[in-house]
BAFILO-376680 format. One line per field, with one value per residue (C-alpha): residue number from 1; residue in three letters; chain; x, y, z. Coordinates in Angstrom, 2 decimals. Layout:
BEGIN
num: [NUM | ...];
residu: [ALA | ...];
chaine: [A | ...];
c1: [X | ...];
c2: [Y | ...];
c3: [Z | ...];
***
This chain:
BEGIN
num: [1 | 2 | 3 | 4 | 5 | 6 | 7 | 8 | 9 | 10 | 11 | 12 | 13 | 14 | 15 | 16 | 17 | 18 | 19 | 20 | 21 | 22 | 23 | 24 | 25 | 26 | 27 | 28 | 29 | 30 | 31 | 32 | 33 | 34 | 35 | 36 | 37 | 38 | 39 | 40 | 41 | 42 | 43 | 44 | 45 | 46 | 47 | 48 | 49 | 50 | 51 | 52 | 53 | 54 | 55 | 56 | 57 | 58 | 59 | 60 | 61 | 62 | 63 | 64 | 65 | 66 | 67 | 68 | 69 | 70 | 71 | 72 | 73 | 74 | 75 | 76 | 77 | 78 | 79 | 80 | 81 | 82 | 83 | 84 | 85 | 86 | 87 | 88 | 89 | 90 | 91 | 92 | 93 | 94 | 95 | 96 | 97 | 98 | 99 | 100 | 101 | 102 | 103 | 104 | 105 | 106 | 107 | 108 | 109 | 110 | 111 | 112 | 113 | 114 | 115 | 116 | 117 | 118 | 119 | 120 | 121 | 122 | 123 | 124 | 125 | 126 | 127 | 128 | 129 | 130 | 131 | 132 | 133 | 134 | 135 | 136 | 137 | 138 | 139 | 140 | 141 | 142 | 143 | 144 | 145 | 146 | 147 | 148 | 149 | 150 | 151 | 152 | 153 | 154 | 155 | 156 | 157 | 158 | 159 | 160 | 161 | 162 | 163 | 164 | 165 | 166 | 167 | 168 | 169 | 170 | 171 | 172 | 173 | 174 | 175 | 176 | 177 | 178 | 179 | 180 | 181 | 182 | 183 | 184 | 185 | 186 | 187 | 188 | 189 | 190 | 191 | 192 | 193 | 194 | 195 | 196 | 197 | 198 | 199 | 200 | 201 | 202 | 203 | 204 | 205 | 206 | 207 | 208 | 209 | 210 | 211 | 212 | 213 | 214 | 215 | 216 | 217 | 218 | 219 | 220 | 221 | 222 | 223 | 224 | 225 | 226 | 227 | 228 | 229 | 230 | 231 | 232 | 233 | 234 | 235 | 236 | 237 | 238 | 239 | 240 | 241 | 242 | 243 | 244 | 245 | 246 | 247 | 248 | 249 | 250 | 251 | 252 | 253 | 254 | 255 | 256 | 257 | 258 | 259 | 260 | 261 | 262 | 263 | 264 | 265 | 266 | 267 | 268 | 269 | 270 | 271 | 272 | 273 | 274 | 275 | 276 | 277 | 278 | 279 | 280 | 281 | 282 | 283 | 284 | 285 | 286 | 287 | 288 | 289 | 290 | 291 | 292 | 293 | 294 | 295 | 296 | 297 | 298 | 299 | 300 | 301 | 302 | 303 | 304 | 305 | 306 | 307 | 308 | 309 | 310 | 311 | 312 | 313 | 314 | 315 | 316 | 317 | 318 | 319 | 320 | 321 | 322 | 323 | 324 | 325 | 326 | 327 | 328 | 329 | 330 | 331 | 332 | 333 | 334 | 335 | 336 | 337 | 338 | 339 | 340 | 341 | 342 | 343 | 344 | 345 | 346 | 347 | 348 | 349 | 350 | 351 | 352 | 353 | 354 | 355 | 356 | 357 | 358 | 359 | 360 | 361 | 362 | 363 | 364 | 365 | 366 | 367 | 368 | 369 | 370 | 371 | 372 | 373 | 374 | 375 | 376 | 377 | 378 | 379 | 380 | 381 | 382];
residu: [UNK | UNK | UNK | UNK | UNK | UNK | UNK | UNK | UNK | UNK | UNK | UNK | UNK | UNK | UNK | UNK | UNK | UNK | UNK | UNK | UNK | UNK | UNK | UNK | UNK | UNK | UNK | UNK | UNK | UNK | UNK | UNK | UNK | UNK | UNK | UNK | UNK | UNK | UNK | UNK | UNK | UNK | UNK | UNK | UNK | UNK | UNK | UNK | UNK | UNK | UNK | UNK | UNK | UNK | UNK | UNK | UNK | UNK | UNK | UNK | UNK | UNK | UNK | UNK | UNK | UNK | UNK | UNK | UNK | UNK | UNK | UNK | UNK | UNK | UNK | UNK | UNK | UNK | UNK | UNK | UNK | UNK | UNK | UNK | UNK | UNK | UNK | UNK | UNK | UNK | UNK | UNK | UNK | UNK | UNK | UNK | UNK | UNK | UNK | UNK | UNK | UNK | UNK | UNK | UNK | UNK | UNK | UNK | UNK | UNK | UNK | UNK | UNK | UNK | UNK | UNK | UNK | UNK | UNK | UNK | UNK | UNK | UNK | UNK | UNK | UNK | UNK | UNK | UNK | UNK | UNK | UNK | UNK | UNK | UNK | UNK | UNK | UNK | UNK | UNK | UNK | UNK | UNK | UNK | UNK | UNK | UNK | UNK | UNK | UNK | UNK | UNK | UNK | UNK | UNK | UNK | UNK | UNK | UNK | UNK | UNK | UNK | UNK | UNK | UNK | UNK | UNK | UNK | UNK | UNK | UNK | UNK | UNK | UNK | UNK | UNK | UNK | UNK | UNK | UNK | UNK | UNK | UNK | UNK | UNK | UNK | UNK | UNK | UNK | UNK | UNK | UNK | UNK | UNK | UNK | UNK | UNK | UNK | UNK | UNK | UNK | UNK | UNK | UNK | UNK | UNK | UNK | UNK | UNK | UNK | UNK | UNK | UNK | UNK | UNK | UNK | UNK | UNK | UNK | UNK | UNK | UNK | UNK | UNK | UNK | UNK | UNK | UNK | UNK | UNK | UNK | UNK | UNK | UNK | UNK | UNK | UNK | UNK | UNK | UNK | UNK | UNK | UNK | UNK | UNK | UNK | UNK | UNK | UNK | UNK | UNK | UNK | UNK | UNK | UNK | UNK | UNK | UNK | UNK | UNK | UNK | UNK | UNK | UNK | UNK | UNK | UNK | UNK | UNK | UNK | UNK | UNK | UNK | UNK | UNK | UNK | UNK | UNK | UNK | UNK | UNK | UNK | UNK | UNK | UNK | UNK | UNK | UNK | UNK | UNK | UNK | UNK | UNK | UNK | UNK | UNK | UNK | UNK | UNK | UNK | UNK | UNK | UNK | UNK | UNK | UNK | UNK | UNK | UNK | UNK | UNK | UNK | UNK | UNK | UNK | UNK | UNK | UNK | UNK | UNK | UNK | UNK | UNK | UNK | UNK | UNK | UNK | UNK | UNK | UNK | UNK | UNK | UNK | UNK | UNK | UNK | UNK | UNK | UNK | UNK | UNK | UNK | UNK | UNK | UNK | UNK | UNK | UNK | UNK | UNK | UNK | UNK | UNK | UNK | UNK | UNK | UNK | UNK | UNK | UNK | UNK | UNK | UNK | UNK | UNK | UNK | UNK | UNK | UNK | UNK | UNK | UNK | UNK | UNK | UNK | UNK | UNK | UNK | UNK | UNK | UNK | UNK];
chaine: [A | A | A | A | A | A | A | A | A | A | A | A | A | A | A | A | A | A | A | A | A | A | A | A | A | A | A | A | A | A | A | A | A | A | A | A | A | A | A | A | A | A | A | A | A | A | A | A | A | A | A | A | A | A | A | A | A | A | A | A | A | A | A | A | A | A | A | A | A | A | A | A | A | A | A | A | A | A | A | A | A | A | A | A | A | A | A | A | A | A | A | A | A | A | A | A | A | A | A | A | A | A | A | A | A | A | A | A | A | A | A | A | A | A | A | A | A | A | A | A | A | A | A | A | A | A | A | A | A | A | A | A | A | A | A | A | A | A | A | A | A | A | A | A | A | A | A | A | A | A | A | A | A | A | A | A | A | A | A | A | A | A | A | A | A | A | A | A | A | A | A | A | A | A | A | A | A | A | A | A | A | A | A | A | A | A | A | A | A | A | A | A | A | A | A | A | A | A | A | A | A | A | A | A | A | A | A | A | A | A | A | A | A | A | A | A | A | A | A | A | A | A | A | A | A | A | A | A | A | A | A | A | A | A | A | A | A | A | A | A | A | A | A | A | A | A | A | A | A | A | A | A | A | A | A | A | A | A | A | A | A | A | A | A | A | A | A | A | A | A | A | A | A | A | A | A | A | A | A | A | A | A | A | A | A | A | A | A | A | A | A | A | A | A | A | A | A | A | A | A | A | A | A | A | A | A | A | A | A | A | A | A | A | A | A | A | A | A | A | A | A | A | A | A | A | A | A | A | A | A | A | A | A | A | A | A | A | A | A | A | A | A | A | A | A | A | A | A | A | A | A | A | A | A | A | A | A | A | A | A | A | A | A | A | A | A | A | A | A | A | A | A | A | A | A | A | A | A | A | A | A | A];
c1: [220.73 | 222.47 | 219.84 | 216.95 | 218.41 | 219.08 | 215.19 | 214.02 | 215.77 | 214.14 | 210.76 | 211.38 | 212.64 | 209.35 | 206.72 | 208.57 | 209.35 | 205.88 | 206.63 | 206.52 | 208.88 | 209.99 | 208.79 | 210.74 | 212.15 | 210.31 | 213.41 | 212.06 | 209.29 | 208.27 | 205.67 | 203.67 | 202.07 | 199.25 | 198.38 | 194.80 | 194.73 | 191.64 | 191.57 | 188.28 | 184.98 | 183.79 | 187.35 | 185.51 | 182.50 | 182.80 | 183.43 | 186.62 | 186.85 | 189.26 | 188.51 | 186.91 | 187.92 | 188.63 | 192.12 | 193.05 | 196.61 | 196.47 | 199.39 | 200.09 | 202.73 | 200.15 | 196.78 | 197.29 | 194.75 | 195.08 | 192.69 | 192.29 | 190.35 | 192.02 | 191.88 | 190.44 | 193.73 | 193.20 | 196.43 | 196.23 | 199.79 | 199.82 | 202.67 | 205.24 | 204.25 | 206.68 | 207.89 | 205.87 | 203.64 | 201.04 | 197.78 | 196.23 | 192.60 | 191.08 | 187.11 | 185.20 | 181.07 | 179.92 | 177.12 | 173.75 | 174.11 | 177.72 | 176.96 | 173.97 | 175.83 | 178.27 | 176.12 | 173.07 | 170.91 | 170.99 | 172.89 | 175.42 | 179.10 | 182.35 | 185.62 | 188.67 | 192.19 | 194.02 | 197.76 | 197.46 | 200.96 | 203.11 | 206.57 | 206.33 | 209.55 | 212.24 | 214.87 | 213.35 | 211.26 | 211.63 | 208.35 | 207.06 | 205.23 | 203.17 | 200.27 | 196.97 | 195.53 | 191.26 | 188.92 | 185.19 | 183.03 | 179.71 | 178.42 | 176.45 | 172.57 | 173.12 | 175.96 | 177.40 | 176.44 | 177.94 | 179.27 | 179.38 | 182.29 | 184.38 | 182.56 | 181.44 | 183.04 | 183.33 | 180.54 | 180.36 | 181.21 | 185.13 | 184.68 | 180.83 | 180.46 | 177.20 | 175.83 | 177.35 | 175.66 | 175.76 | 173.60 | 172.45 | 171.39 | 169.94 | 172.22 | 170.12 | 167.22 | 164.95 | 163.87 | 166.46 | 165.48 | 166.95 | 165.44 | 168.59 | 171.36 | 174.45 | 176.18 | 179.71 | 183.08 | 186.28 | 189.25 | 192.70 | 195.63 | 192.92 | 193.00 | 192.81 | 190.65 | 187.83 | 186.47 | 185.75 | 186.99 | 184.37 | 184.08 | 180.29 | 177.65 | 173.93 | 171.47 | 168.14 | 165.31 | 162.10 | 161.60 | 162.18 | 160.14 | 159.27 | 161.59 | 161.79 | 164.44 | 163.24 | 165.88 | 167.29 | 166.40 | 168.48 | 168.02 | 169.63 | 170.80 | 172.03 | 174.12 | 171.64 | 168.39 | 167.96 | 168.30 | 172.04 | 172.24 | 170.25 | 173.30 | 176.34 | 175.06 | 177.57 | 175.81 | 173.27 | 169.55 | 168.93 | 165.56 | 164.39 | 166.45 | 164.87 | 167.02 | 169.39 | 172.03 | 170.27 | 172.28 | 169.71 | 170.57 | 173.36 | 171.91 | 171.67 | 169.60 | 166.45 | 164.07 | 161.26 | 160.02 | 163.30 | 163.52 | 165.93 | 168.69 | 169.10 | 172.15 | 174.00 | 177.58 | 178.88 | 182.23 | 182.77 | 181.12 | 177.91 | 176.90 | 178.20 | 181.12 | 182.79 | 186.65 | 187.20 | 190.36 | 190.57 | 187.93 | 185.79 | 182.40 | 180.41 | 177.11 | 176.76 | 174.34 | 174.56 | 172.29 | 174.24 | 176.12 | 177.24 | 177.90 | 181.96 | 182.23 | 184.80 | 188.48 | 190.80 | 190.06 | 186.17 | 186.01 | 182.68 | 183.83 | 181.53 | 182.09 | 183.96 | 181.71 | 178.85 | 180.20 | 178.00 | 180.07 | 182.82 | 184.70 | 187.95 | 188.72 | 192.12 | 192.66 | 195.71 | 195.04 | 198.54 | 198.90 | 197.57 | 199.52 | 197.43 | 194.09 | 191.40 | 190.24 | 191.38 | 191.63 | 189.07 | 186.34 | 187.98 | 191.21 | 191.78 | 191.11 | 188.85 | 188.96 | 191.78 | 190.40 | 190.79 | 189.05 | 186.04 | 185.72 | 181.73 | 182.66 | 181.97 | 182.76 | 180.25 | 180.21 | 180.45 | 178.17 | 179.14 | 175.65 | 172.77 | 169.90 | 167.16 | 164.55 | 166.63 | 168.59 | 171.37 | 173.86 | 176.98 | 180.53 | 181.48 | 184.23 | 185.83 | 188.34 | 187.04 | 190.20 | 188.33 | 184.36 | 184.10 | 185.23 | 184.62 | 181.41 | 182.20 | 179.12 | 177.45 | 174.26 | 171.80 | 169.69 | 170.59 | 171.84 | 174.52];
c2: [13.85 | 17.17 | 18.63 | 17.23 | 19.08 | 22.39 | 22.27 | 20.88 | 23.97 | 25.76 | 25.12 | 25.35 | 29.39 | 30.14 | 28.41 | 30.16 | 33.52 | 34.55 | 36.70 | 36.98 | 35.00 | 34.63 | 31.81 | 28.94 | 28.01 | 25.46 | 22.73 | 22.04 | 20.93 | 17.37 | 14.41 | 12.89 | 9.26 | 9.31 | 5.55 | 4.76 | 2.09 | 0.98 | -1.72 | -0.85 | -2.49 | -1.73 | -3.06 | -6.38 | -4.92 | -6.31 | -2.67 | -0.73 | 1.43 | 3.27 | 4.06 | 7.44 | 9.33 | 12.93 | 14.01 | 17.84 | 18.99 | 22.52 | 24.40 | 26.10 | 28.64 | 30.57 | 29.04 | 26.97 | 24.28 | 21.12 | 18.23 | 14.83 | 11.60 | 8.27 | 5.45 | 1.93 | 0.77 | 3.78 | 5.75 | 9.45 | 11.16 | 15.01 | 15.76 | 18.79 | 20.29 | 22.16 | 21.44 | 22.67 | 22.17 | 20.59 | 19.69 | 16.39 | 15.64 | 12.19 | 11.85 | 8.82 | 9.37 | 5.41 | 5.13 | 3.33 | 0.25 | 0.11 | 0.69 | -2.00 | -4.50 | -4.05 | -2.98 | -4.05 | -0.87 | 2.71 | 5.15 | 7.80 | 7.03 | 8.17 | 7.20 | 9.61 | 10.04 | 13.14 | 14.74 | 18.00 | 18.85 | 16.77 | 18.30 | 17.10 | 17.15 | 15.50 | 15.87 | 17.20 | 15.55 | 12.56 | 10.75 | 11.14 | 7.93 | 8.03 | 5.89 | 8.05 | 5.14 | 5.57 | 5.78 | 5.37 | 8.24 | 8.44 | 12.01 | 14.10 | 14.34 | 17.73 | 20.51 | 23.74 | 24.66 | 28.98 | 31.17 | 34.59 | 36.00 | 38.56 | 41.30 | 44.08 | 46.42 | 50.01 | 51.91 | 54.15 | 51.99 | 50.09 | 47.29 | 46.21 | 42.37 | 42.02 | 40.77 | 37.10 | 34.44 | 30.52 | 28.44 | 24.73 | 22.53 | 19.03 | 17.18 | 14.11 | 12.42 | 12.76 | 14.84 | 15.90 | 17.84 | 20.81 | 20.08 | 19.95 | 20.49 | 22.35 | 25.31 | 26.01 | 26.81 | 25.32 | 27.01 | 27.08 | 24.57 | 21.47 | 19.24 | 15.75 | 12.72 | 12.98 | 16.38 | 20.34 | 22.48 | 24.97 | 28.92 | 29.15 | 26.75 | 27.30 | 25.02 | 24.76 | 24.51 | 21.76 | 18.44 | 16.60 | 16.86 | 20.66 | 21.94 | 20.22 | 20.57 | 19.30 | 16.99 | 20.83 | 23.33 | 25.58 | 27.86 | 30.76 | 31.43 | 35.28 | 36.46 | 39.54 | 39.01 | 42.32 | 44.36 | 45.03 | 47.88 | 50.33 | 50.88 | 49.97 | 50.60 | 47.35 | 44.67 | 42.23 | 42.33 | 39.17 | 40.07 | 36.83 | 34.66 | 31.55 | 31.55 | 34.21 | 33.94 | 36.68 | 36.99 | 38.01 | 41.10 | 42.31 | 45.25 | 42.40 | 43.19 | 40.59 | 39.65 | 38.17 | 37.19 | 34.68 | 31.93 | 32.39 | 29.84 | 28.42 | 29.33 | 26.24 | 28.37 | 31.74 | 32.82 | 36.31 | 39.02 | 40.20 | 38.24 | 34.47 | 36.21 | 34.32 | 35.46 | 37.75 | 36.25 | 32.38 | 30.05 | 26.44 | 26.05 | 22.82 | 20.63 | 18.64 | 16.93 | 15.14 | 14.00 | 16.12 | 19.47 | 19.47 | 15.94 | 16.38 | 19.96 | 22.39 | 23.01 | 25.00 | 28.37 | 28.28 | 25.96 | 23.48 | 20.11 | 18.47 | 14.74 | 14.54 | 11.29 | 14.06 | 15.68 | 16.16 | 18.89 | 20.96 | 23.91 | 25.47 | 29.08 | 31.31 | 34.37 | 32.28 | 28.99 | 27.65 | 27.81 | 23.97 | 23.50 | 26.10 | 24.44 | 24.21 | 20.59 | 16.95 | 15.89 | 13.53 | 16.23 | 18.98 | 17.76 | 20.92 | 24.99 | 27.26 | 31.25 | 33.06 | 36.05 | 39.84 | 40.68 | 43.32 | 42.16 | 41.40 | 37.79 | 34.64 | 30.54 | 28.04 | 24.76 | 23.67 | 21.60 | 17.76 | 16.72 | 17.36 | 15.10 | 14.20 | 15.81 | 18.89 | 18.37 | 19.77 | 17.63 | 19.43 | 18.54 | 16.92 | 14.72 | 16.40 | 18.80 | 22.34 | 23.07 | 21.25 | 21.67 | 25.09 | 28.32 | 32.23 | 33.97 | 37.54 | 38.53 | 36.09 | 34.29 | 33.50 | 30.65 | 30.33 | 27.46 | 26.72];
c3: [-12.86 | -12.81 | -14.41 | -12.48 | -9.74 | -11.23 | -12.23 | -8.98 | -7.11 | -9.98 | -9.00 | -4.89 | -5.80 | -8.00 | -5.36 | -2.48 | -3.98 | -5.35 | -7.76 | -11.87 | -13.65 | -17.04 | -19.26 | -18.41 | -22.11 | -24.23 | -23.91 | -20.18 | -20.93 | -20.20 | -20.58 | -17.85 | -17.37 | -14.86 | -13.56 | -11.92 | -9.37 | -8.14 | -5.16 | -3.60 | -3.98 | -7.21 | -8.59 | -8.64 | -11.33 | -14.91 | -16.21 | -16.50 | -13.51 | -14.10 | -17.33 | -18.33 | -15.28 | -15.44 | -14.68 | -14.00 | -12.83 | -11.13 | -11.06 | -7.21 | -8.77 | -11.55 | -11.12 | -14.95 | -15.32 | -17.65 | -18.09 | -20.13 | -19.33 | -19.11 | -21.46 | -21.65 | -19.28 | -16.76 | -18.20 | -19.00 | -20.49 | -20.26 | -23.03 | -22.57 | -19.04 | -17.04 | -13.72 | -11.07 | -7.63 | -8.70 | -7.00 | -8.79 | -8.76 | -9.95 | -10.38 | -12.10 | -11.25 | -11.25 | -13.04 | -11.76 | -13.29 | -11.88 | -8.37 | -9.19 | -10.23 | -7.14 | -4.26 | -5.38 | -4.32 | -6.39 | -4.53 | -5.84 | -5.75 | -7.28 | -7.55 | -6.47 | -5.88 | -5.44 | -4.87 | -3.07 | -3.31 | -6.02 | -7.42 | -10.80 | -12.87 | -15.10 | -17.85 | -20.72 | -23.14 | -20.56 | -19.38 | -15.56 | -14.64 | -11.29 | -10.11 | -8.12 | -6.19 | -6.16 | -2.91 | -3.44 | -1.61 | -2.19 | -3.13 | -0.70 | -1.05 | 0.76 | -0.27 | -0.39 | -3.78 | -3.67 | -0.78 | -1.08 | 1.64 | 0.19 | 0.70 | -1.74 | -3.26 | -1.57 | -3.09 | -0.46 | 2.78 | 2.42 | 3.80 | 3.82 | 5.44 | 6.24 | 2.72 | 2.72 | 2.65 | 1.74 | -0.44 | -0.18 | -2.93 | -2.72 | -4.97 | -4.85 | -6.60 | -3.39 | -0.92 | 1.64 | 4.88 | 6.75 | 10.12 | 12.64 | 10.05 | 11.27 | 9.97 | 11.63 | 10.79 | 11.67 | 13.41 | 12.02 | 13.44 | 14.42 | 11.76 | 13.24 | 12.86 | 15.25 | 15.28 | 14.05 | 16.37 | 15.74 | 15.78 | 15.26 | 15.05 | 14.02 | 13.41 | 11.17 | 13.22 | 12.61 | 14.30 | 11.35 | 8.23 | 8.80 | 6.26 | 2.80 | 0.13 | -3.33 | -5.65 | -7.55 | -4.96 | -3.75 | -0.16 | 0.92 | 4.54 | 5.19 | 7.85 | 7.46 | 5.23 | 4.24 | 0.91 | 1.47 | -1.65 | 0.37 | 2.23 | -0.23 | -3.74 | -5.07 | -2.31 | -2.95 | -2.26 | 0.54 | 1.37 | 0.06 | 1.86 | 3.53 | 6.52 | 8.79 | 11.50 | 14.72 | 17.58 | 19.93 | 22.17 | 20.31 | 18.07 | 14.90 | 12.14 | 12.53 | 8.85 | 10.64 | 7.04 | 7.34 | 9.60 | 12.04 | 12.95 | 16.10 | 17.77 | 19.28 | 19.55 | 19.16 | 20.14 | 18.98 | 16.79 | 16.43 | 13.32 | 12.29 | 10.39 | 7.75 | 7.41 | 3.96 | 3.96 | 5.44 | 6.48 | 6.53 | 6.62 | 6.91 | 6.91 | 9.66 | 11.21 | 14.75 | 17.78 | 20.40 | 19.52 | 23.18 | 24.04 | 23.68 | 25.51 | 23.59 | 23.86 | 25.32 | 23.20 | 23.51 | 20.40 | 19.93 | 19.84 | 17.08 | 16.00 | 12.41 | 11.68 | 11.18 | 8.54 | 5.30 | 3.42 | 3.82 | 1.65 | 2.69 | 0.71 | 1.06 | -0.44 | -1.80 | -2.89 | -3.13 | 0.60 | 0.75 | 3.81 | 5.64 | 5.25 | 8.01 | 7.11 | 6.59 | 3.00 | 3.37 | 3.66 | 1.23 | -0.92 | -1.99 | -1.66 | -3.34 | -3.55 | -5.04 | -4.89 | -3.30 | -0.29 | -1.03 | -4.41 | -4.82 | -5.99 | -4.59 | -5.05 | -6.68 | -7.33 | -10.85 | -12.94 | -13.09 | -15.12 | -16.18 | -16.53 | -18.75 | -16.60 | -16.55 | -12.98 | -12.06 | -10.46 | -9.15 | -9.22 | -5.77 | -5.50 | -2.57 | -3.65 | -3.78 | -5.80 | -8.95 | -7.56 | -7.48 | -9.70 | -8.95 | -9.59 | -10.74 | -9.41 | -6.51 | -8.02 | -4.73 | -5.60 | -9.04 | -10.08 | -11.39];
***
């Protein structure tokens, strides 16, 4: 016991302290036993569910990843870890016959469970045993497949903005469409179960069926559509981008070979900024942007049921308890990396099928679904 202690205090001085320490010695090292429990719906299928599900730990004091799948009785061990902060992500993709046999229609759906912040220790050599229970959520047809927000590097101008952008991939096996989608991003300090307290909000324009996204494809939307290396040599060409953000009457930079968004809210700035440093961004799609009025600080009050997909990014990705949206949109946090850096976040690759589609990883947790780009990739992907 005395020594559970001594290494729990351990761990509390390393997370708080941030800075390099030595390697902690090999004899604290420790096993872990990683139970699946799954009580939902597809529990009562004849196959295993919790069997074959991808487990990663991610350590919240140096960034170390480790992975392993479970067995046939839904246990995964992870042998001689250290004691840490973990965050704990759980993802089993059902596969068609699966959902078939449960739901009787073919839809996408996978099974997850996650720990956002777990202290994980004991004596050494000893064996951890937790249980992660599973929650089905069925995968988007719609999501945020890269977004470029850092910034580029200064090559001549410091601190050059203008070149982000975000890119949306149809994830599904049919046609998705744009028409009436949402764009915004969420303040900080309003996470609560029944809405986004948002910044911005822009929406795609079309009635309906007036902008197509193929099963694969990929669209860009700029907060300026132009060729961005004209005026700092590291930037990105955007030129081609399908979409832009134009405030009107504010000196903004308008492509009219892009289709501009339509602006629903805007509450500061002369472009739909995303912060180089801290920020959410979502899909969302709902029959009245306006119906619930806005808050106290000039915040657009938009309906959480609407939510299609969500990403929350810090600079410093073991600040979970500074995140800008409920777990059950984004688990986790993606970035870790330097302002002004000419690198972005994209999703990673989950499958790929027979036909040669790319299905992306999407399980909820952007601390698992996406990794860095060293240079930003617009609509190629992955």
């Amino acid at each position: 016991m005395k020594h559970s202690i001594i290494l729990f205090f351990t761990v509390i001085i390393m997370i708080t302290a941030c800075v390099d320490v030595p390697d902690t010695p090999t004899s604290a090292h420790f096993n872990l036993k990683i139970h699946l429990q799954d009580k939902t719906i597809f529990s009562t299928g004849s196959f295993k569910s919790t069997a074959g599900a991808s487990i990663t730990l991610l350590s919240l004091t140096d960034g170390s990843r480790y992975s392993t799948t479970s067995d046939s009785s839904g246990v995964a061990i992870f042998s001689e870890i250290l004691p840490d902060l973990y965050s704990i992500s759980v993802s089993r993709p059902l596969k068609t016959e699966e959902i078939w046999e449960v739901l009787n229609r073919s839809e996408m759906w996978t099974l997850n469970g996650d720990s956002s912040q777990a202290v994980l220790f004991a004596e050494p050599d000893d064996t951890l045993t937790i249980t992660i229970a599973l929650s089905p959520s069925r995968s988007g047809s719609l999501v945020i497949s890269e977004i470029y927000y850092s910034g580029s590097k200064p090559d001549p101008i410091p601190t050059y903005f203008h070149d982000q952008f975000i890119e949306i991939y149809n994830n599904s096996e049919t046609v998705q469409y744009l028409d009436s989608v949402i764009i915004c991003d969420a303040e900080y300090g309003y996470i609560e179960e029944d809405f986004i307290h948002a910044i911005h909000t822009y929406m795609f324009p079309g009635t309906g069926n007036d902008y197509p996204l193929e099963p694969g494809e990929a669209i860009i939307v700029a907060q300026d559509a132009i060729n961005h290396s004209l005026y700092n040599k590291s930037s990105l060409d955007l030129s081609m981008a399908e979409f832009e953000y134009y405030v009107k009457d504010q000196g903004d930079v308008n492509n009219t070979e892009s289709v501009d968004m339509i602006q629903i809210h805007h509450k500061y700035g002369i472009d739909f900024l995303y912060s180089v440093f801290n920020d959410a961004l979502l899909l969302m799609k709902v029959d009245n942007p306006y119906e619930h009025g806005y808050d106290n600080y000039e915040c657009l009050l938009l309906p959480i049921t609407g939510v299609i997909d969500g990403v929350d990014y810090r600079e410093n990705t073991s600040l979970v308890d500074k995140k800008r949206l409920p777990s059950s949109i984004d688990g986790g946090l993606t970035g870790g990396m330097p302002s002004y850096s000419s690198q972005s976040v994209a999703r990673v690759v989950d499958t790929t099928m027979v036909d040669g589609r790319i299905i992306l990883k999407d399980t909820n947790n952007s601390s698992f679904d996406f990794k860095i780009n060293t240079t930003p990739t617009p609509r190629e992907v992955p």
